[in-house]
N, C-alpha and C positions, 0 to 999 in steps of 0.2 A: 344050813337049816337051823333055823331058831327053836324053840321050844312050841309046841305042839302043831308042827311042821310050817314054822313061818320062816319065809325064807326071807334074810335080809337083803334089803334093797341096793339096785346098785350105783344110787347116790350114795348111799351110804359113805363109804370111803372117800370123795370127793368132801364133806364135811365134817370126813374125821381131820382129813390133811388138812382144809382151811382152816378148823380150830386150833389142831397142832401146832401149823406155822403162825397163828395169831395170837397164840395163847398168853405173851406176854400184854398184848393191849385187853385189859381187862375190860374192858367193852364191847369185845368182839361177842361175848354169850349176853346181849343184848340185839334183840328183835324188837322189828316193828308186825306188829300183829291188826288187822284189820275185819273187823266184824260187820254187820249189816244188822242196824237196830230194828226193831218193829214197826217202822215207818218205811222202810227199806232202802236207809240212806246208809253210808261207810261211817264208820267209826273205828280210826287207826291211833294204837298209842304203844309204846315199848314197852315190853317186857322182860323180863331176862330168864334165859333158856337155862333149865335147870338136868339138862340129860334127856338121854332116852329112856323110854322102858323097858326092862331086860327083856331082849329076847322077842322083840316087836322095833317096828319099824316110828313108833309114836312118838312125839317130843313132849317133852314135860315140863310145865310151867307151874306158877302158884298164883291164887287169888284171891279174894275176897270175897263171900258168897252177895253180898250187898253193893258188889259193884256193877257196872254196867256191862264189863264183858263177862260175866257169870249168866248175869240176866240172858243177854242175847245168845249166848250159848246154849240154852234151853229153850228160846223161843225159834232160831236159827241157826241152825248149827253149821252152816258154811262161813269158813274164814283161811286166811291166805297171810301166811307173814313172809316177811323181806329181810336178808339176812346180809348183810355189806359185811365184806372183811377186808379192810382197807390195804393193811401187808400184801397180802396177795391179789388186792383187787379183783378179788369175785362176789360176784349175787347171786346167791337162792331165793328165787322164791317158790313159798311150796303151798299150795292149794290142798283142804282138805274139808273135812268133818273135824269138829269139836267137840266134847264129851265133858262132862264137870263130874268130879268127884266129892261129894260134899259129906257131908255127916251121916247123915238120911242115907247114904248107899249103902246097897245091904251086901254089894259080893264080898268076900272074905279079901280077893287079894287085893281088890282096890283101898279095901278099908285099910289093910296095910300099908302099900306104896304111902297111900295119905297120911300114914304114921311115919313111917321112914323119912320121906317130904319135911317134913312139919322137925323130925328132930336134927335134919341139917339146917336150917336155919338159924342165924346167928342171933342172938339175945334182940339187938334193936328191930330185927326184921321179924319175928315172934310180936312183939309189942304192939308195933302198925297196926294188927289182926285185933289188936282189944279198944284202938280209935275209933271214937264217934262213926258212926253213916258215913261211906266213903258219896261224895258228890252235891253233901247236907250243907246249910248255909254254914258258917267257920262258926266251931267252937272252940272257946275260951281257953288259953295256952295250958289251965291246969287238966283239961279234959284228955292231953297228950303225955302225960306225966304218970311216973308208978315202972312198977318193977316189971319184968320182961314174966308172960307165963313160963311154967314149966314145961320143960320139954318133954315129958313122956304122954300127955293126951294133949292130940290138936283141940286147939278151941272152937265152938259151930263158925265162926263167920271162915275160918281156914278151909280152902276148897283147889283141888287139884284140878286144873286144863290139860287134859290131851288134846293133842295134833295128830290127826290118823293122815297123813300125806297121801293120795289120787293121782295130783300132779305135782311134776318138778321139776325146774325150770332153770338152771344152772347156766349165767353167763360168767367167763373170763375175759377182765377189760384188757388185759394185756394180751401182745399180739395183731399182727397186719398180715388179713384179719383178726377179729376179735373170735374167741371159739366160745361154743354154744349147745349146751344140752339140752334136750326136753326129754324126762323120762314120763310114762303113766303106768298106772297100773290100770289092768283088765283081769277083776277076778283077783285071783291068786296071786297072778303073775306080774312082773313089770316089763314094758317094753322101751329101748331108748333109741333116740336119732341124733346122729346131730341137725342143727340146722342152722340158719343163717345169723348171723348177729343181730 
């Protein structure tokens, strides 16, 4: 049981193991994440998985309040990322609700997390957040130039994605057969089966 009786999932551990054994490929906490714009067309691009939230079943990523999956995050909040760990040849994908933590939010602990977030980050990856309009016609090489902010207050356009996962969808390519999970949650609870590849 997790903190204010969330019980964690039990993919959970199936993605602790695939990060573990891939952990030397630093690409492995690299996601492809897929949202549905206001047209209601896909829009998939990677991101990299920055943890869970203590004590919650949620995936944590970083963004751009000015970017396009901020946007659709708020106008649609269904989205699905796809997680390859090549070492061990498995795929997650995991179906959920998305949430944006921006400036503007008033809970205490999100405002937090969002400060916590914001002071892992390394010097270049702070920086990005003070670049022109992410998607704006290109500006001029000095407009990407200048000293990284500080790290003790996120900047407004810094804005935290959670992943609250529904569904979960775990193949293993190894193996004759291949094995295969789908876990869901109902409520509270999750339930899992295996089933065919």
């Amino acid at each position: 049981m997790g903190e204010l009786g969330v019980t964690l999932a039990p993919w959970r551990p199936a993605v602790a193991h695939a990060l573990h054994r891939n952990r030397s490929l630093v690409y492995s906490r690299y996601v492809q994440l897929a949202t549905v714009d206001e047209y209601g067309r896909p829009a998939n691009r990677t991101v990299v998985f920055r943890g869970f939230r203590a004590n919650t079943n949620q995936l944590l990523f970083v963004t751009d309040r000015r970017s396009q999956k901020a946007h659709q995050a708020v106008i649609q909040p269904w989205a699905e990322i796809c997680w390859y760990f090549p070492k061990t040849r498995e795929q997650f994908r995991l179906l959920g609700q998305i949430r944006l933590i921006a400036v503007d939010t008033p809970d205490p602990a999100d405002h937090q997390l969002r400060q916590q977030l914001w002071q892992q980050l390394s010097d270049p990856a702070r920086l990005q957040f003070t670049w022109p309009q992410p998607g704006a016609a290109a500006a001029g090489r000095e407009a990407f130039t200048g000293d990284p902010p500080p790290n003790d207050e996120p900047v407004a356009p810094f804005c935290v994605l959670l992943l609250e996962p529904e569904r979960v969808d775990h193949l293993e390519l190894r193996g004759e057969p291949q094995n295969r999970w789908l876990y869901e949650r109902r409520g509270d609870t999750w339930g899992s089966q295996q089933i065919n590849p």
